[in-house]
SEVEX-43483 format. One record per atom (N, C-alpha, C, O): atom name; x, y, z. Coordinates in steps of 0.05 Angstrom, whole numbers. Atoms other than C-alpha are relative to their C-alpha. Example, Ala and Ser with C-alpha at 12.3 -4.5 7.8 and 13.67 -1.06 7.14 Angstrom:
@atom = N	east = 18	north = -24	up = 0 $
@atom = CA	east = 246	north = -90	up = 156 $
@atom = C	east = 18	north = 24	up = 0 $
@atom = O	east = 39	north = 24	up = 13 $
@atom = N	east = -16	north = -24	up = -1 $
@atom = CA	east = 273	north = -21	up = 143 $
@atom = C	east = -15	north = 22	up = 14 $
@atom = O	east = -5	north = 44	up = 18 $
***
This chain:
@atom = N	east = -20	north = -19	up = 9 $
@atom = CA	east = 773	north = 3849	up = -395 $
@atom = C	east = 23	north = -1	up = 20 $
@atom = O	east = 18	north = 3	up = 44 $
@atom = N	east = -23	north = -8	up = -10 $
@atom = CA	east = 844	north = 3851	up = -374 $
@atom = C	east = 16	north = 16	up = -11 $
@atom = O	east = 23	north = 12	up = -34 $
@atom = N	east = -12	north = -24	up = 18 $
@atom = CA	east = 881	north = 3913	up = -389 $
@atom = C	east = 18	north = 24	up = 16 $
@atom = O	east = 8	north = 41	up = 30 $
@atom = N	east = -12	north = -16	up = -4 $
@atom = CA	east = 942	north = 3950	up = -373 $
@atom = C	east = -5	north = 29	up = 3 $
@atom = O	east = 12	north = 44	up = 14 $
@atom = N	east = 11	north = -33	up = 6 $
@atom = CA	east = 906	north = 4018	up = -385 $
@atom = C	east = -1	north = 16	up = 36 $
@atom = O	east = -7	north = 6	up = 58 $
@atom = N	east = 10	north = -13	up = -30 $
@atom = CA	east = 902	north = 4072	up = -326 $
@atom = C	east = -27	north = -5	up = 4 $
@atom = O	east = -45	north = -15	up = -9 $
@atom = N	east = 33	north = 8	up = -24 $
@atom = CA	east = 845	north = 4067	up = -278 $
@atom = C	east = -19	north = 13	up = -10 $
@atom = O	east = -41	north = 2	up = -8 $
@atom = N	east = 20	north = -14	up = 13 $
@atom = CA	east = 808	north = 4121	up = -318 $
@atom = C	east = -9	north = -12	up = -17 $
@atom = O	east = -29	north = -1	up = -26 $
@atom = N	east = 23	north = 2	up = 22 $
@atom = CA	east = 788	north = 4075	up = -373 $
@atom = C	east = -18	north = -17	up = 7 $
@atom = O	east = -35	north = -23	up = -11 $
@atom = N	east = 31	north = 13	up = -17 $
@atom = CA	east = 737	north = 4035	up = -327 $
@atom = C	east = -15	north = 34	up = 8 $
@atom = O	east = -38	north = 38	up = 0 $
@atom = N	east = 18	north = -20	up = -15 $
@atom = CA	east = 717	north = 4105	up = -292 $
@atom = C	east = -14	north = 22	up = -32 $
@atom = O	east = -34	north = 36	up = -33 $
@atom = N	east = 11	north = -16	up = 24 $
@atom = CA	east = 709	north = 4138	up = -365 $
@atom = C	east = -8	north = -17	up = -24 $
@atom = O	east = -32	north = -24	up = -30 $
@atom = N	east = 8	north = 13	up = 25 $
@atom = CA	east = 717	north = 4100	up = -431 $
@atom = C	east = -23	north = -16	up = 0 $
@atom = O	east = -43	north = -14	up = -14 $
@atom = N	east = 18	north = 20	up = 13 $
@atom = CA	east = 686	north = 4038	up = -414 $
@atom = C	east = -34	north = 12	up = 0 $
@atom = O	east = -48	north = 9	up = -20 $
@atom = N	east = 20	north = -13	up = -5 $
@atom = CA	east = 624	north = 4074	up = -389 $
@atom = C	east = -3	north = 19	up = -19 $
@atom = O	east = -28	north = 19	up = -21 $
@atom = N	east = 6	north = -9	up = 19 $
@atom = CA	east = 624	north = 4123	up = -445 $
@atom = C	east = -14	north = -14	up = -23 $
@atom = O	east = -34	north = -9	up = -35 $
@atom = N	east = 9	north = 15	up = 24 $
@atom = CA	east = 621	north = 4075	up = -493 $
@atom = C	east = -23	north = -22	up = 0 $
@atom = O	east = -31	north = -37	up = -19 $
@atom = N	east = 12	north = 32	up = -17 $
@atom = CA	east = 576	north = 4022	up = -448 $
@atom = C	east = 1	north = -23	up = -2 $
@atom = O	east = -15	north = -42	up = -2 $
@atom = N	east = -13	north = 34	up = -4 $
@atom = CA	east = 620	north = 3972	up = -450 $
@atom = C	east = -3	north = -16	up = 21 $
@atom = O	east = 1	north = -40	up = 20 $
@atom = N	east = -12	north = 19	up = -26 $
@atom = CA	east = 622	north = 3947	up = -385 $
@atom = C	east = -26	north = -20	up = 7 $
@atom = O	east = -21	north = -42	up = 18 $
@atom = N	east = 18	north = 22	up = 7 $
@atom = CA	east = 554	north = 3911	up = -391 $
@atom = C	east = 7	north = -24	up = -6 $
@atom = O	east = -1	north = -44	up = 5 $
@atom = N	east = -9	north = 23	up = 23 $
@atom = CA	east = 585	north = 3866	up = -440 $
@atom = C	east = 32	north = -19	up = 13 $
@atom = O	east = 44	north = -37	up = 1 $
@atom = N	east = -29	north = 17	up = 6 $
@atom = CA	east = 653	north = 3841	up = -404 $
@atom = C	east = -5	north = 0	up = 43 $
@atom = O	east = -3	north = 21	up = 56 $
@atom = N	east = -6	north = 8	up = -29 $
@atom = CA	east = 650	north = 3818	up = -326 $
@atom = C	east = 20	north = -34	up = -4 $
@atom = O	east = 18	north = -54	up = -18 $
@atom = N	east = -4	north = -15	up = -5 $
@atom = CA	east = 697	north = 3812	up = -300 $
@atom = C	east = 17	north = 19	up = -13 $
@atom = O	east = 24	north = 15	up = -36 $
@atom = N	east = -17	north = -22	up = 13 $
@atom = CA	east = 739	north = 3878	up = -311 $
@atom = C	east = 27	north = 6	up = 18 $
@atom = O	east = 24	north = 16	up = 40 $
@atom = N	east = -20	north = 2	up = -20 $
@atom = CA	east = 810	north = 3875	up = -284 $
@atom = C	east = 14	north = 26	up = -13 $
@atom = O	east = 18	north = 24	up = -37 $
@atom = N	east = -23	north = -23	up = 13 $
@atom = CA	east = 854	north = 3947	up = -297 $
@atom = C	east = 24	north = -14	up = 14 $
@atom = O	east = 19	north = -27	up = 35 $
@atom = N	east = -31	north = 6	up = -16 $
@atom = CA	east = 929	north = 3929	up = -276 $
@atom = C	east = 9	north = 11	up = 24 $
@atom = O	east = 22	north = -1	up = 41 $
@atom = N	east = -5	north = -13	up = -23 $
@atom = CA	east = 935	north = 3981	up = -228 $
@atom = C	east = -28	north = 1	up = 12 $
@atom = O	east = -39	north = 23	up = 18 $
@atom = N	east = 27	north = -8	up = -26 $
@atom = CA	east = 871	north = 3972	up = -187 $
@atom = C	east = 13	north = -30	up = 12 $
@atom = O	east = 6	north = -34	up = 35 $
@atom = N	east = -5	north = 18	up = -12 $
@atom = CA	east = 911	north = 3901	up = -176 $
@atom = C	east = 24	north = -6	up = 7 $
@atom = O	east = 29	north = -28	up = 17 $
@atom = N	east = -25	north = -7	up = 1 $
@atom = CA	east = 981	north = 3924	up = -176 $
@atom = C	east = 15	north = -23	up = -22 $
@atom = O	east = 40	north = -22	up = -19 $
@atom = N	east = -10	north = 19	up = 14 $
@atom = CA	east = 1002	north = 3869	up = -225 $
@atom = C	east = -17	north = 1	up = -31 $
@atom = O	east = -41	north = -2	up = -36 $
@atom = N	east = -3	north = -1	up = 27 $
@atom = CA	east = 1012	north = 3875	up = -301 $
@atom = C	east = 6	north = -23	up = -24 $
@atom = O	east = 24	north = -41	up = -24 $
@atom = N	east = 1	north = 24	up = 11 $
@atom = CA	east = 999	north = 3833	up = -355 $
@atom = C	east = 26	north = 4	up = -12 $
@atom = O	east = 37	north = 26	up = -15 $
@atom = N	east = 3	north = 15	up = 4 $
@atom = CA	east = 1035	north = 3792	up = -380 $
@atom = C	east = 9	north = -16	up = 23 $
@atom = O	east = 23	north = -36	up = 19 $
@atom = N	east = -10	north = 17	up = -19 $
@atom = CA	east = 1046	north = 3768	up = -308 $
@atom = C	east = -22	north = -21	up = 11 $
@atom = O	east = -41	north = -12	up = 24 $
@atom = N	east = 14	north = 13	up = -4 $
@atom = CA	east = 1013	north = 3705	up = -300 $
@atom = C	east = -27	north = -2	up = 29 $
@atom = O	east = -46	north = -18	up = 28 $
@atom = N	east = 14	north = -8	up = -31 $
@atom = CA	east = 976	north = 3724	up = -225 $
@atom = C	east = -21	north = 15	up = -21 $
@atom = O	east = -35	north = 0	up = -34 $
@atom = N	east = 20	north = -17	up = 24 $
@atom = CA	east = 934	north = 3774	up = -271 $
@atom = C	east = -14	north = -14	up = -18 $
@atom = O	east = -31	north = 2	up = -25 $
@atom = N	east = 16	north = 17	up = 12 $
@atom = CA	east = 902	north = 3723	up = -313 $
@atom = C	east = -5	north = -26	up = 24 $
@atom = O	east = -20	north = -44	up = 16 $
@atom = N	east = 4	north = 14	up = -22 $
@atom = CA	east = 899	north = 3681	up = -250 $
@atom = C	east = -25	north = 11	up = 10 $
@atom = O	east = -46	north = -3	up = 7 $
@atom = N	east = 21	north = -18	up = -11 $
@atom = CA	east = 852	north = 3731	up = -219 $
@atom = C	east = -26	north = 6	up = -23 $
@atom = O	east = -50	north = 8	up = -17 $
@atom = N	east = 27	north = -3	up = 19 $
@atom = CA	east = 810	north = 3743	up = -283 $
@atom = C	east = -5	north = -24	up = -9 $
@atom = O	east = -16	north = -21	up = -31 $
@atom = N	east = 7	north = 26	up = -8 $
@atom = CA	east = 800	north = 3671	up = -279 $
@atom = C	east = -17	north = -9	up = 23 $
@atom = O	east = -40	north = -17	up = 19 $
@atom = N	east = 13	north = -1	up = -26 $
@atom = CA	east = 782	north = 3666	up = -203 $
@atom = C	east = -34	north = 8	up = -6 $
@atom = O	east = -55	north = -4	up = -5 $
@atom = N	east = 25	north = -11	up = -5 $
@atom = CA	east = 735	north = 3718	up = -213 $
@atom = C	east = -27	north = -6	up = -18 $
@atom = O	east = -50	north = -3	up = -11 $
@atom = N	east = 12	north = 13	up = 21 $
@atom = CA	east = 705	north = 3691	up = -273 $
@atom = C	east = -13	north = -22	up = 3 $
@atom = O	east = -37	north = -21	up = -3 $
@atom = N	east = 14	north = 15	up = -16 $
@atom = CA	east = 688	north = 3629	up = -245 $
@atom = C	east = 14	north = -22	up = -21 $
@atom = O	east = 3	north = -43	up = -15 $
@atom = N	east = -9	north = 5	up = 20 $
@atom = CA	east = 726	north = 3599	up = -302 $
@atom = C	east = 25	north = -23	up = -4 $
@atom = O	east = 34	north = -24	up = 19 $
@atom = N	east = -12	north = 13	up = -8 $
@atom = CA	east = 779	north = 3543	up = -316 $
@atom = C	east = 20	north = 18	up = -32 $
@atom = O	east = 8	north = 32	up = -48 $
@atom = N	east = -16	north = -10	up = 26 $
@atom = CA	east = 842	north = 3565	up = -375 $
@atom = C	east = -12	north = -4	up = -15 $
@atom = O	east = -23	north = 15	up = -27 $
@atom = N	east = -7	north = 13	up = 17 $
@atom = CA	east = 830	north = 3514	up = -416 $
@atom = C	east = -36	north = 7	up = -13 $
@atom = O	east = -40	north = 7	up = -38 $
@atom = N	east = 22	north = -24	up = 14 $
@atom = CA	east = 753	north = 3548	up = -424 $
@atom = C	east = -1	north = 31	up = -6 $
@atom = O	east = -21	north = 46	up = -5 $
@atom = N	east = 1	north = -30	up = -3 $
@atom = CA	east = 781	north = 3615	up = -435 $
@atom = C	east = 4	north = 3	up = -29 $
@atom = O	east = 7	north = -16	up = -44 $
@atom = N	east = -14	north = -5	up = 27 $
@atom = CA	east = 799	north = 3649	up = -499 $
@atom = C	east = 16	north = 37	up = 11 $
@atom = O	east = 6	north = 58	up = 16 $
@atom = N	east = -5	north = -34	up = -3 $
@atom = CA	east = 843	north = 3711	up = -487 $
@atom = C	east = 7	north = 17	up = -36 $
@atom = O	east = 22	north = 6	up = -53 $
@atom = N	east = -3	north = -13	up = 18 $
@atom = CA	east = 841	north = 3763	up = -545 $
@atom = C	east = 22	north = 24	up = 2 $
@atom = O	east = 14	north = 36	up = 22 $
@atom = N	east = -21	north = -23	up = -1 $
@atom = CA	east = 903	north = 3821	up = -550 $
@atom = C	east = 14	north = 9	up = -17 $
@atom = O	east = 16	north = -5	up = -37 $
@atom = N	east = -18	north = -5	up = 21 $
@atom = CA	east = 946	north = 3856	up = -588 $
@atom = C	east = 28	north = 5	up = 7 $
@atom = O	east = 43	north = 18	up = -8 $
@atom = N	east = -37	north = 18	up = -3 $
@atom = CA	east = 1017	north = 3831	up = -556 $
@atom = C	east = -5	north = -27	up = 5 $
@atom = O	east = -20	north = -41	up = 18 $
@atom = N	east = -11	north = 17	up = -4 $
@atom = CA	east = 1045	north = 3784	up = -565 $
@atom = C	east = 3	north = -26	up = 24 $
@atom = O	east = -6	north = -49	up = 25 $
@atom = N	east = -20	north = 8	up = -25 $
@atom = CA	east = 1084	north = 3765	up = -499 $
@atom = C	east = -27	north = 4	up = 14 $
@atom = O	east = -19	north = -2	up = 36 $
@atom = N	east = 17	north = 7	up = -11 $
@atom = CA	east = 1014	north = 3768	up = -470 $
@atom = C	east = -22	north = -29	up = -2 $
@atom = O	east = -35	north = -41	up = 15 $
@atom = N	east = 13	north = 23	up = 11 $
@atom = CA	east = 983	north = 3715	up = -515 $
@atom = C	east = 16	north = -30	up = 9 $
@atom = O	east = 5	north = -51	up = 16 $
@atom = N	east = -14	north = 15	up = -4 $
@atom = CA	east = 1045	north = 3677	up = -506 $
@atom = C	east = -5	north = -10	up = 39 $
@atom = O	east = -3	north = -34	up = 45 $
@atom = N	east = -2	north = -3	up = -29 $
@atom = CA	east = 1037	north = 3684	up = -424 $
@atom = C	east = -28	north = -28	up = 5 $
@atom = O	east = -27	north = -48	up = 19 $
@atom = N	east = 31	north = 9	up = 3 $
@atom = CA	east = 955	north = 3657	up = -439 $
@atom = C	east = 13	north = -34	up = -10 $
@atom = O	east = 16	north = -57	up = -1 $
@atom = N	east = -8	north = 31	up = 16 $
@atom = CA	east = 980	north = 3602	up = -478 $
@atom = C	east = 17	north = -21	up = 16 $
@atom = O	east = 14	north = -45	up = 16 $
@atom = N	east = -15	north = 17	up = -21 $
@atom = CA	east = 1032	north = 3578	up = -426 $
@atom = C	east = -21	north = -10	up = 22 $
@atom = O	east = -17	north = -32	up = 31 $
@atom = N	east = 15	north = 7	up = -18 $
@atom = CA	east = 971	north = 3577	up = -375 $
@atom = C	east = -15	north = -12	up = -5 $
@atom = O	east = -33	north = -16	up = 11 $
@atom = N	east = 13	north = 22	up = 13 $
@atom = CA	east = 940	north = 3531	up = -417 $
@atom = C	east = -31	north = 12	up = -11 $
@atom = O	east = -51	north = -1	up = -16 $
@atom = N	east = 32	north = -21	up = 16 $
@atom = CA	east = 879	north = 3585	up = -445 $
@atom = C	east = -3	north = -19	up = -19 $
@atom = O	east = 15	north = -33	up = -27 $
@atom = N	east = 10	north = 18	up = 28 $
@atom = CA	east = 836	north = 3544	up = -502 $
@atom = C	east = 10	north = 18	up = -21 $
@atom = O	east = 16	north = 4	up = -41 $
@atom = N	east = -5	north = -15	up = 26 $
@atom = CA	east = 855	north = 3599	up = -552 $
@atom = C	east = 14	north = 24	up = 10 $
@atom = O	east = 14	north = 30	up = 34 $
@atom = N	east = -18	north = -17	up = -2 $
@atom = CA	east = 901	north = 3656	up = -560 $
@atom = C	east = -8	north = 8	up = -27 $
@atom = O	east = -8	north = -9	up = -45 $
@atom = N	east = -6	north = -8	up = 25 $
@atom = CA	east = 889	north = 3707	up = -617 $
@atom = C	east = -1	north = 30	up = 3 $
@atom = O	east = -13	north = 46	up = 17 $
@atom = N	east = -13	north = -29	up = 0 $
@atom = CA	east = 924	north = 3769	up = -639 $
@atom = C	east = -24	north = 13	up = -10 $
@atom = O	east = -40	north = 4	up = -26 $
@atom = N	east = 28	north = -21	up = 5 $
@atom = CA	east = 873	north = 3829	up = -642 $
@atom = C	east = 17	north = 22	up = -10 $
@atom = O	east = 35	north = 29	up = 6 $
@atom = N	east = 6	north = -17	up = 1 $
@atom = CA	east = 881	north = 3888	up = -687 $
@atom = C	east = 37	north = 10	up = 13 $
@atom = O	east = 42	north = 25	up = 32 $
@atom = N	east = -32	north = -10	up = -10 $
@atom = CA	east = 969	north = 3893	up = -685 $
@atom = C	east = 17	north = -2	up = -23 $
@atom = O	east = 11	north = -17	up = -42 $
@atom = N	east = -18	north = -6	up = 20 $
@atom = CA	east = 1025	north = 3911	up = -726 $
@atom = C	east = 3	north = -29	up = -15 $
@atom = O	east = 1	north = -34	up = -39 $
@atom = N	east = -12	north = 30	up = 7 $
@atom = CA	east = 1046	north = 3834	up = -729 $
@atom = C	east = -13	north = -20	up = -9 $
@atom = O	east = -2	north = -40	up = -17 $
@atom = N	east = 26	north = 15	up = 19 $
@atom = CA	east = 982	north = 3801	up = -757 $
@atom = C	east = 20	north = -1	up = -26 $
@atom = O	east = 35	north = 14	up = -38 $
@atom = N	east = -14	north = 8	up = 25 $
@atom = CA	east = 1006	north = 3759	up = -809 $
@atom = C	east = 34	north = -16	up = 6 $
@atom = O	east = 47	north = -31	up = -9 $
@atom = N	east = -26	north = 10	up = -9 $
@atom = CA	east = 1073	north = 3744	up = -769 $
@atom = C	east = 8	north = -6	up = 18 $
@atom = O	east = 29	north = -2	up = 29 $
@atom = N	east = -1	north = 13	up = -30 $
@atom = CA	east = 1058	north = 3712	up = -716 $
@atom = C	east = -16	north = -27	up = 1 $
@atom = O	east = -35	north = -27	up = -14 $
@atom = N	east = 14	north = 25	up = -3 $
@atom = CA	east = 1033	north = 3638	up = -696 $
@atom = C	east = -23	north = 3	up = 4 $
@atom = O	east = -38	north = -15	up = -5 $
@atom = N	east = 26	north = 5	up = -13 $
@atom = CA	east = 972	north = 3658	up = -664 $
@atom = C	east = -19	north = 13	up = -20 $
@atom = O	east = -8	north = 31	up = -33 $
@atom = N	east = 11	north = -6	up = 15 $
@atom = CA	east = 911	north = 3671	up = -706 $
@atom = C	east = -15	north = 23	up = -3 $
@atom = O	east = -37	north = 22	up = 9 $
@atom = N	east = 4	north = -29	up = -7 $
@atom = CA	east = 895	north = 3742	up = -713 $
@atom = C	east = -34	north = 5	up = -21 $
@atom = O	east = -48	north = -7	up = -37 $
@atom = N	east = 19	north = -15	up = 13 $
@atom = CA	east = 843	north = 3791	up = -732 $
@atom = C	east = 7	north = 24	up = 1 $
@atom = O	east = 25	north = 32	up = 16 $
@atom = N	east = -5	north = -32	up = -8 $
@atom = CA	east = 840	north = 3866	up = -739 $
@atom = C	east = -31	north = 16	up = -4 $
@atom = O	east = -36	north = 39	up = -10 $
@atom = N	east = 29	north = -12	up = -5 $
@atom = CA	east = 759	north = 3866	up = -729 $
@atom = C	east = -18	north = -12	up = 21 $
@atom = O	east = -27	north = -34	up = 14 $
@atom = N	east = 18	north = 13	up = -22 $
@atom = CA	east = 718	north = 3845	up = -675 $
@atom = C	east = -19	north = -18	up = -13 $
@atom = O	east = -20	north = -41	up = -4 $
@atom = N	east = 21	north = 13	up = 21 $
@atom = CA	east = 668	north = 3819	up = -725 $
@atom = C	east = 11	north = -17	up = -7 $
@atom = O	east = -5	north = -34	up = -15 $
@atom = N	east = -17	north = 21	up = 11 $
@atom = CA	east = 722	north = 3771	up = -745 $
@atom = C	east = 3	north = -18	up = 20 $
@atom = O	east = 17	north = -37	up = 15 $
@atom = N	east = -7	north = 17	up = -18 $
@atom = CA	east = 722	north = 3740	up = -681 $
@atom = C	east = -15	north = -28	up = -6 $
@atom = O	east = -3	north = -50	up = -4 $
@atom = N	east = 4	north = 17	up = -3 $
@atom = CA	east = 676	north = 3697	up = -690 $
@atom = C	east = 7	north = -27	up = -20 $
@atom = O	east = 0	north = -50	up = -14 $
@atom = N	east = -11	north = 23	up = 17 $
@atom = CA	east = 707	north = 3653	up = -748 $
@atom = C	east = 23	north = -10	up = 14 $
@atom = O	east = 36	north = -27	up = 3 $
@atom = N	east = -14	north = 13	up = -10 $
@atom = CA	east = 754	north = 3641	up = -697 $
@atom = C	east = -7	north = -14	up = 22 $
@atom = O	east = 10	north = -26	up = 35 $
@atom = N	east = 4	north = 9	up = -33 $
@atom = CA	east = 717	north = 3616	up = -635 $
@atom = C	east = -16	north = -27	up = -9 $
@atom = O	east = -24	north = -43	up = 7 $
***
């Protein structure tokens, strides 16, 4: 997970919902002072990942983030669950369950 969100949705949501099992690592923007879509930020959830781009897939719902993934050479880019599904290059969904006809 990479995600613009305040610091509270690691210390609450994801743990409410017990997400955080399911997604190492977990980067918030402000625990690393740098915001996506600035390429250092998918740099680092890379690193930590253990990971190379071109085995990544990032999922989102902008744009100008997918676009950022895609310049760093990510295997896949697809719009999640956004106004612009349907009008945009990259191959969207608006269900998690749908992911997998894309991977």
């Amino acid at each position: 997970v990479i995600s613009n969100a305040l610091v509270s949705r690691r210390h609450y949501e994801l743990k409410e919902f017990d997400l955080e099992k399911y997604f190492d690592p977990i980067i918030i923007s402000r625990e690393v002072n740098i915001n996506k879509p600035h390429p250092k930020i998918f740099e680092i959830a890379l690193e930590l990942a253990g990971v190379e781009a071109g085995e990544s897939v990032l999922v989102d719902n902008k744009i100008e983030n997918l676009e950022a993934a895609q310049n760093m050479g990510f295997a896949k880019a697809i719009l999640f669950n956004s106004d612009k599904i349907g009008q945009s290059v990259f191959p969207s969904v608006d269900r998690f369950a749908d992911l997998r006809t894309l991977l």
